[in-house]
C-alpha positions in Angstrom: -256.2 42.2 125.8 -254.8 39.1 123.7 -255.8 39.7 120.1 -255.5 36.9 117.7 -255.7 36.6 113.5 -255.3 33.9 111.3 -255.5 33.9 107.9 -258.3 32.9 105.7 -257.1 30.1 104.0 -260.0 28.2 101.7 -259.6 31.2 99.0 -255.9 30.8 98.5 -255.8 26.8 98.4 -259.0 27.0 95.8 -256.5 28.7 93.8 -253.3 26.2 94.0 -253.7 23.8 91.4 -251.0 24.5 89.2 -248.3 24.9 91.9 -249.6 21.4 92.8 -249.0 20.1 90.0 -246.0 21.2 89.3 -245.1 19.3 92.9 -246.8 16.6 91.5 -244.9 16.2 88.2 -241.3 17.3 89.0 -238.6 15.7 90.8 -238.3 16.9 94.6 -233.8 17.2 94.4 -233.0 20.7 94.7 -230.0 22.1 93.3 -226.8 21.6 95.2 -224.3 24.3 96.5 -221.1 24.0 94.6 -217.3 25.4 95.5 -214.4 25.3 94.1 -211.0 27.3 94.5 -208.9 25.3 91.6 -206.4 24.5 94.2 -207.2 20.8 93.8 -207.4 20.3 89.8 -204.5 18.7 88.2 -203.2 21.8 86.1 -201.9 19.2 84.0 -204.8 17.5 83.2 -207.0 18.0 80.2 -209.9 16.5 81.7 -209.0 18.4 84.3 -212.6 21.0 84.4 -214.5 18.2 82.3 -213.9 15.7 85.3 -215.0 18.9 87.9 -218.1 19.0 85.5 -217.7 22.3 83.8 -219.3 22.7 80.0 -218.7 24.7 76.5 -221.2 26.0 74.4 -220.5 28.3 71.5 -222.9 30.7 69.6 -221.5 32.1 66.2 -223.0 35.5 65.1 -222.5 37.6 62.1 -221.0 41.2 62.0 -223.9 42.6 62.4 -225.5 40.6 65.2 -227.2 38.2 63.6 -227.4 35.0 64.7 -225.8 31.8 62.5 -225.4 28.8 64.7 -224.4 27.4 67.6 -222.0 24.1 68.5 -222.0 22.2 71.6 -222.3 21.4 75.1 -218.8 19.8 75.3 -216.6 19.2 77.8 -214.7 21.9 78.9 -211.1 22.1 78.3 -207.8 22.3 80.4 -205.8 24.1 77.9 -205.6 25.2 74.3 -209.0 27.3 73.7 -211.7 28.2 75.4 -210.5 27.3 79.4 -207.7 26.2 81.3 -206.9 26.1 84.9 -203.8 29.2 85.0 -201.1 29.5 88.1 -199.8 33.1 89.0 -202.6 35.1 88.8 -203.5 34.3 92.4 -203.7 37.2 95.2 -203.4 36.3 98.8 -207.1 35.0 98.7 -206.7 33.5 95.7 -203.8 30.7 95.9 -201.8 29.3 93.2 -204.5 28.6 90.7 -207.7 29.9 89.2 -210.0 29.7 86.2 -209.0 31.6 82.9 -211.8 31.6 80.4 -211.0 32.9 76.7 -212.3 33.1 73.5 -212.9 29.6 70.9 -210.2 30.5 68.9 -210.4 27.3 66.9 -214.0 28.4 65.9 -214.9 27.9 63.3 -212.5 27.0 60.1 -212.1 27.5 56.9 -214.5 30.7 56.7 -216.6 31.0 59.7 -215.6 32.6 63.8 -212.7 34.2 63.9 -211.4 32.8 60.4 -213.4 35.5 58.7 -212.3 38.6 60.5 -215.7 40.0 61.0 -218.1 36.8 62.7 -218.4 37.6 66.4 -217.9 34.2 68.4 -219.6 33.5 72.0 -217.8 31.7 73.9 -219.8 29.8 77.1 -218.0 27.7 80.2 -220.6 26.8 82.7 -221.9 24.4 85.3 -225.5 23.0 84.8 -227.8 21.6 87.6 -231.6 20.7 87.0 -234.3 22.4 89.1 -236.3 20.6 91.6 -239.8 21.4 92.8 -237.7 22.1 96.5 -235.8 25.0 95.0 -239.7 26.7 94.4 -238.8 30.3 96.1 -235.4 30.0 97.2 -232.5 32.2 96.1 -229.3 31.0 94.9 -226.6 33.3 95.3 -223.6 33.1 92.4 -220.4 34.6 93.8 -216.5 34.5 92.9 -213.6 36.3 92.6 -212.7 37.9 89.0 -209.9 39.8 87.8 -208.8 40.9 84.5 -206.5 38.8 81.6 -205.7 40.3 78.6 -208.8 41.1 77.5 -209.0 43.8 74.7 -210.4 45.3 71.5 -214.0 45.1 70.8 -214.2 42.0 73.1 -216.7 41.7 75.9 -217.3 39.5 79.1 -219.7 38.6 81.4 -220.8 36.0 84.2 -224.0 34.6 84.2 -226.9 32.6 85.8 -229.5 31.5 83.2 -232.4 29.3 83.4 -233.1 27.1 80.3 -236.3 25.1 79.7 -236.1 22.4 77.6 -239.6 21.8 77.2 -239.8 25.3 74.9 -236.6 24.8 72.6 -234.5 25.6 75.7 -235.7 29.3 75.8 -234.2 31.5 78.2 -236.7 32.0 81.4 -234.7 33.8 83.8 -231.2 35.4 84.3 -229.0 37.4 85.8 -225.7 39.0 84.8 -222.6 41.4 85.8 -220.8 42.8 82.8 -217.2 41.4 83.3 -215.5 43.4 80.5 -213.5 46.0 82.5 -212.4 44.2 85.0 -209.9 45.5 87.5 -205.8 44.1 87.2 -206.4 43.3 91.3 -209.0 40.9 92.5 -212.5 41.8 93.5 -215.3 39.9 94.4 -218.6 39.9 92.5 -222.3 38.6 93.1 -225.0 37.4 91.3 -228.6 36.1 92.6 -231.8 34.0 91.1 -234.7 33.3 92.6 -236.5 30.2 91.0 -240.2 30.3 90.4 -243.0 28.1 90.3 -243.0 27.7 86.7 -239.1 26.0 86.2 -239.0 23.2 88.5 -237.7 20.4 85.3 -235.6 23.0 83.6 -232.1 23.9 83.8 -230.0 26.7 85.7 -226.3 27.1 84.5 -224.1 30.1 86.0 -220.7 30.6 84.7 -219.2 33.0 82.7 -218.8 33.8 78.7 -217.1 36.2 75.9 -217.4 37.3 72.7 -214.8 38.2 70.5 -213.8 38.4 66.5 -211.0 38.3 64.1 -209.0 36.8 67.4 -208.7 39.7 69.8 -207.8 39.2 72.9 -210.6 37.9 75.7 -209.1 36.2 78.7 -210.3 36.7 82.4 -209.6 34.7 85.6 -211.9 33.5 87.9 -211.5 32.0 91.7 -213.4 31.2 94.6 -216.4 30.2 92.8 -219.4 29.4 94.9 -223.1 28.7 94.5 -225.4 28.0 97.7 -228.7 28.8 98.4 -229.1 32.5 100.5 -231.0 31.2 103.6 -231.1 34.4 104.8 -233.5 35.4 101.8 -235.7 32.3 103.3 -238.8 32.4 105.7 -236.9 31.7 108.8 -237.5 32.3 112.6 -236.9 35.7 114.2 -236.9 36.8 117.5 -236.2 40.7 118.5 -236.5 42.5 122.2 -234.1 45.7 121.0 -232.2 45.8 124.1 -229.1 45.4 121.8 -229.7 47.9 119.4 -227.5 50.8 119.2 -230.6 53.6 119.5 -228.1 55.7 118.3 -227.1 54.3 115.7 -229.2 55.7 112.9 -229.1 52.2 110.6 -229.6 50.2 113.7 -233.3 49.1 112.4 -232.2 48.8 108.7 -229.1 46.2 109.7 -232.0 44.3 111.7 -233.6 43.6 108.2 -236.1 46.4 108.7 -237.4 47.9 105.8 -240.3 51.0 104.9 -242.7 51.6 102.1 -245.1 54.6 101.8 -248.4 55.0 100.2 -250.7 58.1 99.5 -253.9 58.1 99.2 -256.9 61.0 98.6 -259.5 62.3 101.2 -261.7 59.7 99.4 -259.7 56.9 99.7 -258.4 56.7 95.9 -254.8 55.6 95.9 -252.4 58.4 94.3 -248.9 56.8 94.5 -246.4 55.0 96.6 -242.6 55.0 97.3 -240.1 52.3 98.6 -238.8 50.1 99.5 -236.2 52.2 101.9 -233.9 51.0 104.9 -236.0 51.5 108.2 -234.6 54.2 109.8 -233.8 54.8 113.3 -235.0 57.9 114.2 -236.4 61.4 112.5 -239.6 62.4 111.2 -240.4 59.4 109.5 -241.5 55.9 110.4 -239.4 54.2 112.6 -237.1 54.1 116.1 -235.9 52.6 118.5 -237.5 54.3 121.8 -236.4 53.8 125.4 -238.2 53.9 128.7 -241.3 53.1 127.6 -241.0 49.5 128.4 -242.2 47.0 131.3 -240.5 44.4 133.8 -241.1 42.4 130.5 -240.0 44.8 127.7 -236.9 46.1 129.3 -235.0 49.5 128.7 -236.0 49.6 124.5 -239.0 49.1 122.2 -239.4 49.6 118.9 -241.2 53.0 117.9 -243.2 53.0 114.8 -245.1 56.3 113.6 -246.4 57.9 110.9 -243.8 59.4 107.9 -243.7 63.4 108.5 -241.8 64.0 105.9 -244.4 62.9 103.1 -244.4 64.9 100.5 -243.3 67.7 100.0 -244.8 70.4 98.7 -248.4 69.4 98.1 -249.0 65.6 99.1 -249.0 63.7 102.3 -249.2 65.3 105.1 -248.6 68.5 103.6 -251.7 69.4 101.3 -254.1 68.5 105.5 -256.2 65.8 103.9 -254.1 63.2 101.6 -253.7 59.9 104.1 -250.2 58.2 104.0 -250.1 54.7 105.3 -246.4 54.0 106.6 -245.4 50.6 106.9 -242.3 49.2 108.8 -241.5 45.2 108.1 -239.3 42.7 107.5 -239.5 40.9 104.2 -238.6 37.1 103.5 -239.2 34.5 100.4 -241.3 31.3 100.6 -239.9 28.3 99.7 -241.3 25.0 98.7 -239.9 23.8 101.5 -242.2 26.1 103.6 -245.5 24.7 102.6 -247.9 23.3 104.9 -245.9 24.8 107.8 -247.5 27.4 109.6 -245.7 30.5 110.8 -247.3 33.0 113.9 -246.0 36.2 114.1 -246.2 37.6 117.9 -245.4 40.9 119.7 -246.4 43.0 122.3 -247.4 46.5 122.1 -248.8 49.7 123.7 -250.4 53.3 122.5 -248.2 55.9 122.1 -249.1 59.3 121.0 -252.1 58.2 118.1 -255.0 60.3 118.3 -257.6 61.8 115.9 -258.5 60.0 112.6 -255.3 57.9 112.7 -255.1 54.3 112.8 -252.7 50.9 112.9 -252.2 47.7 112.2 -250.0 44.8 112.6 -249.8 42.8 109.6 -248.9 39.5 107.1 -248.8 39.8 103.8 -247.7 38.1 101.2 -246.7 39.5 97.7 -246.3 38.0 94.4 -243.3 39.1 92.2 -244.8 37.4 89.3 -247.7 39.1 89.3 -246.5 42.6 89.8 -246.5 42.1 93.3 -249.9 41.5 93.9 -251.2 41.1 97.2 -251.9 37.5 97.9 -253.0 37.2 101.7 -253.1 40.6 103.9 -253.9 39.2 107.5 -253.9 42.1 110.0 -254.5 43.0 113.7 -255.7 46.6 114.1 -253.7 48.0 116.9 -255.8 51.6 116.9 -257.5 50.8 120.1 -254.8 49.2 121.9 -254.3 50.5 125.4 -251.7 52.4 127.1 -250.8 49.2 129.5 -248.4 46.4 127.5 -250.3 43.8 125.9 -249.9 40.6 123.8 -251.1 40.2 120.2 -250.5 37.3 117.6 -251.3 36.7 113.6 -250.6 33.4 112.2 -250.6 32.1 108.3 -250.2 28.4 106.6 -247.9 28.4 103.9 -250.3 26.5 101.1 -249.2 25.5 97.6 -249.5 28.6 95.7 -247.2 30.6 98.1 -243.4 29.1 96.8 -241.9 31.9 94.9 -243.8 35.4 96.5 -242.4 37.3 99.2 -243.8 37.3 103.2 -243.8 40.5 105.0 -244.2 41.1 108.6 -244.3 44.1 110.6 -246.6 47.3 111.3 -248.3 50.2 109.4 -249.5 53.7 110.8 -252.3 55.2 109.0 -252.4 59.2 109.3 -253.3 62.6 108.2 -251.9 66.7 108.4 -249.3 65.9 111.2 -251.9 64.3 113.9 -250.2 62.0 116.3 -249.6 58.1 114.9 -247.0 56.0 117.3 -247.6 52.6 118.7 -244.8 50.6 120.5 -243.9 47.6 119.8 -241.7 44.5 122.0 -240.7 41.1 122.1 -241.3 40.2 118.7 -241.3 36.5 117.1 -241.7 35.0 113.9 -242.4 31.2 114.6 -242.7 28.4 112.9 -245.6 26.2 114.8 -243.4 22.7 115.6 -246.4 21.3 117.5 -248.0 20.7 114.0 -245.5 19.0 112.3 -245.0 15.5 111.2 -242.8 14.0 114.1 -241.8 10.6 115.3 -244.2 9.5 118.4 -243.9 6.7 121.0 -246.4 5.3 123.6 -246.3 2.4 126.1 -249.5 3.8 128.1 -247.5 3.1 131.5 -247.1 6.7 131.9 -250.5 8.3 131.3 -252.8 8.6 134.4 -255.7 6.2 133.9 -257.8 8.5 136.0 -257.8 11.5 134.3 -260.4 11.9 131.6 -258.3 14.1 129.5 -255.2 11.9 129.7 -255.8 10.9 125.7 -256.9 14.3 125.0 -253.9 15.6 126.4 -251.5 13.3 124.6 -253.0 14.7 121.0 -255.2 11.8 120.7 -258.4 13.3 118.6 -261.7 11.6 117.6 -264.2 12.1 115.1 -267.1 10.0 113.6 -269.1 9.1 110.6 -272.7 7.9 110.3 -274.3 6.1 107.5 -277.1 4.3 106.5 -277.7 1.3 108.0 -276.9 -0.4 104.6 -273.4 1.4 105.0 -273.7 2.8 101.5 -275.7 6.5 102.4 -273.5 9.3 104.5 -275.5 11.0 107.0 -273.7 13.2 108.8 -270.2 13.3 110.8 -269.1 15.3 114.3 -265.8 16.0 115.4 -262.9 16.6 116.0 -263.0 16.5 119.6 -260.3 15.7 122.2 -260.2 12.0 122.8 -261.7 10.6 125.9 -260.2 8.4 128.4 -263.3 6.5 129.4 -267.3 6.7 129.0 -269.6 5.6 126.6 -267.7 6.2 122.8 -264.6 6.0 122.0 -261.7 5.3 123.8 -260.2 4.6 127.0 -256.9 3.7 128.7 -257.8 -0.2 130.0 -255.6 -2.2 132.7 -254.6 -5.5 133.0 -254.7 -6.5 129.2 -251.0 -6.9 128.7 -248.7 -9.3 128.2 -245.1 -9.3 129.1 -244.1 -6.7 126.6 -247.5 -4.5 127.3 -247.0 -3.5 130.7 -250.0 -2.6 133.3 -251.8 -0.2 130.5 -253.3 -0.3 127.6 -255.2 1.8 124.9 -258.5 0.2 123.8 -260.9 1.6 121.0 -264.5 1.1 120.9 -267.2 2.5 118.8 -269.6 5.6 119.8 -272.0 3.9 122.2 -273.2 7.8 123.4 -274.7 8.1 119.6 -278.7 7.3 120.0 -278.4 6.5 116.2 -277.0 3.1 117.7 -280.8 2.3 118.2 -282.1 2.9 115.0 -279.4 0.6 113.1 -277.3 3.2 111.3 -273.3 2.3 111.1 -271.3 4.5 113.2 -267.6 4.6 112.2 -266.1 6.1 115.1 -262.3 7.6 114.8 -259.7 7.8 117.1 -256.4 9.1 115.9 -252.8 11.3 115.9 -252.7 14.0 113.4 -249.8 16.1 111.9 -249.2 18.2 109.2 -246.7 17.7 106.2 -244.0 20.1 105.4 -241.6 20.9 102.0 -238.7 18.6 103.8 -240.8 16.0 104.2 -240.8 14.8 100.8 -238.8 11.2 100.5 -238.8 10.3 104.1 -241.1 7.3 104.4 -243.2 6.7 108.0 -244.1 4.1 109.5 -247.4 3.3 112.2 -246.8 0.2 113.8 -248.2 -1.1 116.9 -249.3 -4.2 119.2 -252.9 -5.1 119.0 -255.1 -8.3 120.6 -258.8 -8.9 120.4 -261.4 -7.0 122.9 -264.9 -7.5 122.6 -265.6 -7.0 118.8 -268.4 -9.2 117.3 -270.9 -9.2 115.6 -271.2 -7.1 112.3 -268.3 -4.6 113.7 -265.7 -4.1 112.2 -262.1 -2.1 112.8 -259.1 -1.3 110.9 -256.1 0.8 112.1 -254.7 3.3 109.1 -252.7 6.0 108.2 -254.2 8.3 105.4 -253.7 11.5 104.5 -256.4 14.4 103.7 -256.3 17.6 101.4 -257.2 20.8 103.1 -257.2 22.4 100.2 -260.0 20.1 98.5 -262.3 19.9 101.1 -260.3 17.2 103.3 -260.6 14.9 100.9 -258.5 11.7 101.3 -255.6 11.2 99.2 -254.0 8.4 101.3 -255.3 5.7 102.9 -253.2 2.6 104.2 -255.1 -0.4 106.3 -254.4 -3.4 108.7 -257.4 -5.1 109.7 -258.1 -5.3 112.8 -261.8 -7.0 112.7 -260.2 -10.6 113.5 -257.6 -10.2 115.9 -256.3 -13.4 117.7 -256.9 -13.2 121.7 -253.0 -12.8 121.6 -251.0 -9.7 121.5 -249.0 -9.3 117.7 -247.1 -6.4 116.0 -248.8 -4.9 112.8 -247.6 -2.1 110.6 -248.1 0.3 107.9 -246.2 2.7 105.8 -245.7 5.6 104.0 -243.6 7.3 101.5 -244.4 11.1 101.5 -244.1 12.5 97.9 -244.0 15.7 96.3 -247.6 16.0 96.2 -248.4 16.0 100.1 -246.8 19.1 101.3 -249.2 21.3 103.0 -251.8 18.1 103.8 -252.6 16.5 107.2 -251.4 13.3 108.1 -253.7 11.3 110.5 -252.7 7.6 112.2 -254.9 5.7 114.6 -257.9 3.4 114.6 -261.5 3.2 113.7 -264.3 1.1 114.1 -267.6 0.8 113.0 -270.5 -0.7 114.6 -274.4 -0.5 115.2 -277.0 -1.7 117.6 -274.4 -1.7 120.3 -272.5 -4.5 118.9 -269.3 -4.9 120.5 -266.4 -3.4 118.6 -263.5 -2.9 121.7 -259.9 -4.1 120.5 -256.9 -3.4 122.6 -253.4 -1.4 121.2 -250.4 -0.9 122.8 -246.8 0.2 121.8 -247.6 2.5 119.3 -244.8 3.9 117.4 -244.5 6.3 114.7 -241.2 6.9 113.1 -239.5 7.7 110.1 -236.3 4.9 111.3 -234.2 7.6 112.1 -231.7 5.6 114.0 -228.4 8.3 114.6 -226.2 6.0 116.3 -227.0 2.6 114.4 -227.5 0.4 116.8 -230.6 -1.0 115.8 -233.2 1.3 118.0 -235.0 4.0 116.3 -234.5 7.5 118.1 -237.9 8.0 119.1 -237.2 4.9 121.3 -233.2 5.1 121.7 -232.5 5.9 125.4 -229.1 7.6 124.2 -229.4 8.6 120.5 -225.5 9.8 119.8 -224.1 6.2 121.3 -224.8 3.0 120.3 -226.6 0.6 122.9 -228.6 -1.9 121.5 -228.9 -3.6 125.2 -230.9 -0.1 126.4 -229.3 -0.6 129.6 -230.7 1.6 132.2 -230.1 0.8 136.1 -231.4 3.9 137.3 -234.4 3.7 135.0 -234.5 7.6 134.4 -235.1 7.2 130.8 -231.6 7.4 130.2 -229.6 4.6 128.8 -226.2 4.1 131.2 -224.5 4.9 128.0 -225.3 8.7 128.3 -225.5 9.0 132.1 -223.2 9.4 134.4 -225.3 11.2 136.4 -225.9 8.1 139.4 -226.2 10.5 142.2 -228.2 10.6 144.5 -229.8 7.4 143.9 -232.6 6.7 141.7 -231.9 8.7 139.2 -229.5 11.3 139.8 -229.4 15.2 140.2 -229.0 16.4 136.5 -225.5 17.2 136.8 -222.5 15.1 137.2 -220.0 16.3 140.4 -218.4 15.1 142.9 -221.4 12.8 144.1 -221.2 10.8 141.1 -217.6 10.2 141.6 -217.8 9.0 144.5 -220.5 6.1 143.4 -218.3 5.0 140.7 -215.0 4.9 143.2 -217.4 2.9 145.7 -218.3 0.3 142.7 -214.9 0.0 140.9 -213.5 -3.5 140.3 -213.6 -5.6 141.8 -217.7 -4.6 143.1 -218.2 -3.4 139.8 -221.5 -1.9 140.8 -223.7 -2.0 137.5 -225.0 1.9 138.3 -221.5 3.0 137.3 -221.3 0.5 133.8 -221.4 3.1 131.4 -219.8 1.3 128.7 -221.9 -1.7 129.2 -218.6 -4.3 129.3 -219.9 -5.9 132.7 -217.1 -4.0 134.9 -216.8 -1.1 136.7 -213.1 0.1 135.1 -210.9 3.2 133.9 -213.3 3.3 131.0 -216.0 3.6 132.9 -214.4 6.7 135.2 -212.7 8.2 131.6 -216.3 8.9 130.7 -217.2 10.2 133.8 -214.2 12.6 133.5 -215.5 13.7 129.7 -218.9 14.8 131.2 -217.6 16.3 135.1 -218.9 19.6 135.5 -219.4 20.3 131.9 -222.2 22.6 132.4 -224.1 20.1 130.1 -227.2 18.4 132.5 -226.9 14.7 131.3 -229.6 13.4 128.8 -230.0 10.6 125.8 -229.9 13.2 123.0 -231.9 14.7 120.2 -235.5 13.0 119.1 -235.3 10.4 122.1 -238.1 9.7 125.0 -238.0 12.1 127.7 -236.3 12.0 131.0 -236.3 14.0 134.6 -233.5 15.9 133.2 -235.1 17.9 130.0 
């Protein structure tokens, strides 16, 4: 049994707009991490923390807590009040300087601050960033070393991360703070967190630290070690978990896995009565979770994961106690969305067999997704019921597309058991993976033809080539109906077809030609048939900035009449109906009989994220005009070009090393440059050894055998055999690196 769910996705993206718009209308930048020890500021410097970007900002309230005024930002001073960068405070983790932040003692003459004994002054040093709509759901953690001064009196401390928006009078709209007014004499370390929300892309986060003092009592701290990075481990991220090296007795084995619990209770009738959690998973006991041993497969080895009902709910007269209350017990991992995340889409897999669940209980495998904002509502609940799985392992998947309202809630993934007056609940669990899908993502592509069979009808098809087609009136102005998508053809009546013998020099034997739908019987009753052949991708978060280009050769087929064709790259909006938000055109209507190079780009903004991307060519045609044109070297990159020598990756026959020539004697897809691999002939055996030695000693100079001209210099030399030496036996199988062509050896 294979058991598949996928979320329903029309009912969250009808909801979206304002997350899209905020994409829309803010910048893309996220906030940057940001370290610093003090060990490289000039002590002696004034501008020493203005130059490293830090800030002042004062607040002046009365005795009684009223506010007066405030005065500021400034720069943030070396020395005298308010900051300086101290020596001697140090530990062994701390070095010869650090941060000391104090009290405005200048503020605020003749009769206000600390000049009237009773004003309490706040005191402010901070870094500021803006937010970007990438930082949507991520976490930035704020974490330094702290220590105490000479703090004293009535005076107060603390270190903060606020967000400001300045749209609103710069009202606070989210925080976070540790009270820093006892601080220890030795060094600790301290953390703060913030998670940033759809609603404060545009405004500003600061973290840093403050006081408050009066009538000029003592307030000084020091600071070290300061960082601020985003936590990628709060982040939806891949996982991949077959318990084999679990301690299973361990009892926090599950809980140090990320595994976390949550209990509900609900009435004979249903009615929900209460809930309690989150807890660490644990491993083991009457409630919820294990890991279990020999109940596992050749494929599931000696441990699974054991999830069951909780036994131990609740004592004395709920749960399973009182013989009819129903507690659902769930067992997941929990994980933020990020901006970045949308438009990807994530599949969450495992295997799994019965345990000992009987009588009324039941389970489920599940994806949900929570909103913090909104109490933590349930925003998606996809789910796999596993009651009726068997007692033989099988496999089961649920999958979910990250759309635009998601940035900022929570994703869970895991299992529930649903259960009643001590019956029998447990399922087993293996092999689990949380996956992004990389097959669906927008990726450079590269295609000559030469390599696709031309017999094979699914050869297009089975290079992601998809169709779909259009009919209108034959006025061209009425839309009839459209069918599709389909995989493309390679051949027949509509569509497409890989051709021979069109080339020129820089074509090869094969070609791709387009032609309209000739297997439509509308062709005999004159309506226009736009007929679609194209790559498609989807757009992700990281996306945003890259531009992509679609470029290809083209000549003239058999197009005349009133046909027409155009090759594009547009991009459609799943969550409005597919409608088109993109759409960039070469015409193609009046090639010359000559091959040329055309091209078209694309700058992805923050808008596109979680839309499809779709490059190729179309025609139209009707009463079996001709409409055929011929394409060949179709490329599309984003001119990612690692080693700089003038060939885009997707091409670049060794990515890491720069070869502009492409020299490849062997013609295994891998430039000389990155192969020594030259034995046995024609193309080596994935691994350099002794039998590639020996090819290079039998071409040295003066033979200088052009196999063994790795450097490309024309000879066969000691540089040659010093890279042969760099890559003998190196347990590495020879290949041209990351995001080029393939080869025999991947």
């Amino acid at each position: 049994m294979n058991i598949t769910a996928h979320a329903p996705r029309l009912l969250a993206r009808l909801t979206a707009g304002l997350g899209l718009l905020a994409l829309a209308t803010s910048s893309w930048a996220q906030l940057s991490d940001y370290t610093q020890d003090f060990e490289g500021l000039n002590a002696a410097d004034p501008a020493a923390l203005d130059n490293d970007a830090w800030i002042h900002f004062g607040n002046v309230f009365d005795g009684g807590g009223g506010y007066l005024f405030g005065y500021g930002p400034n720069a943030a001073p070396n020395g005298g009040n308010i900051s300086a960068v101290a020596s001697g405070e140090g530990g062994p983790d701390q070095g010869a300087q650090q941060l000391s932040v104090f009290s405005d003692y200048d503020c605020c003459q003749p009769s206000n601050g600390h000049f009237n004994g009773t004003d309490r002054v706040e005191t402010n040093v901070f870094q500021e960033q803006t937010i970007g709509a990438g930082d949507v759901g991520e976490t930035y953690v704020f974490q330094f070393d702290g220590k105490a001064g000479n703090l004293g009196g009535a005076t107060t401390a603390t270190a903060f991360i606020k967000i400001l928006d300045p749209n609103a009078g710069f009202a606070l709209t989210g925080s976070a703070e540790a009270d820093m007014t006892a601080l220890d004499a030795t060094w600790n370390t301290y953390t703060l967190s913030i998670t940033i929300n759809a609603a404060q892309p545009g405004q500003i986060l600061q973290f840093g630290f403050n006081n408050t003092a009066a009538n000029f009592e003592p307030s000084g701290n020091f600071y070290d070690n300061i960082s601020f990075t985003r936590d990628a481990s709060a982040a939806l991220g891949p996982y991949s978990q077959d318990f084999e090296a679990l301690g299973s007795a361990d009892p926090d084995a599950l809980a140090n896995d990320g595994w976390e619990v949550f209990g509900n209770v609900f009435d004979s009738g249903g009615a929900y009565l209460f809930g309690y959690g989150p807890f660490d998973a644990p491993n083991g006991g009457p409630g919820f979770s294990a890991v279990a041993s020999g109940q596992g497969g050749p494929d599931q080895g000696l441990q699974q994961l054991s999830i069951y009902n909780d036994y131990n709910c609740c004592q004395p007269s709920n749960g399973h106690f009182n013989g009819t209350d129903r507690v659902e017990a769930s067992v997941f991992r929990q994980l933020g969305v990020t901006a970045a995340n949308v438009g990807e889409t994530w599949t969450f897999s495992f295997e799994a067999k019965r345990g000992n669940l009987e009588g009324a209980s039941t389970a489920q495998a599940f994806i949900k997704t929570l909103d913090p904002a909104a109490g933590f509502a349930l925003t998606n609940n996809i789910t796999v019921d596993m009651t009726g799985v068997g007692t033989d392992w099988t496999g089961a998947e649920l999958s979910i597309t990250i759309d635009s309202s998601l940035p900022g809630q929570l994703i869970q993934v895991g299992f529930a058991s649903t259960a009643e007056n001590f019956e029998g609940s447990g399922v087993f669990y293996d092999n689990i993976n949380l996956a992004r899908d990389e097959s669906a993502l927008l990726a450079p592509y590269a295609q000559n033809f030469e390599g696709l069979d031309q017999a094979s009808p699914s050869a297009l098809g089975d290079d992601g080539w998809t169709v779909f087609a259009n009919v209108f009136s034959p006025d061209g102005v009425t839309y009839l109906y459209g069918y599709g998508p389909f995989p493309a053809p390679n051949g027949g009546p509509g569509f497409s077809g890989i051709d021979i013998g069109q080339g020129g020099p820089d074509q090869g034997a094969q070609q791709l030609v387009v032609y309209n739908d000739y297997g439509n019987p509308d062709h005999n009753t004159g309506e226009r048939i736009e007929a679609n052949v194209f790559q498609e991708r989807g757009i992700i978060g990281t996306d945003v900035g890259g531009t992509w280009t679609f470029s290809f050769d083209a000549k003239k087929g058999n197009i005349e009449g009133a046909s027409t064709a155009v090759a594009f790259l547009q991009t459609l909006d799943p969550a409005a109906g597919f409608m088109t938000t993109n759409r960039l055109e070469v015409d193609t209507t009046a090639l010359p009989d000559t091959w040329g190079r055309y091209q078209v780009s694309l700058e992805i903004d923050a808008s596109l994220p979680g839309q499809i991307l779709q490059f190729g060519f179309s025609t139209t045609a009707a009463n079996f005009e001709g409409s055929g044109n011929f394409y060949d070297n179709i490329l599309f990159d984003d001119g990612t070009d690692t080693d700089g020598d003038g060939v885009s990756d997707v091409l670049d026959n060794c990515t890491l090393v720069a070869n502009p020539s492409q020299t490849d004697t062997d013609g295994d897809n891998i430039g000389n440059a990155c192969d020594a691999d030259i034995f046995p002939p024609g193309g080596g055996d994935c691994a350099v050894n002794f039998g590639d030695l020996s090819v290079l000693k039998a071409g040295f100079f003066p033979v200088n055998d052009p196999l063994a001209d790795f450097n490309g210099d024309g000879g066969v030399n000691f540089g040659d055999l010093a890279y042969l030496k760099q890559t003998f036996f190196n347990g590495a199988e020879p290949g041209p690196g990351p995001g080029a062509p393939g080869n025999a050896c991947e």
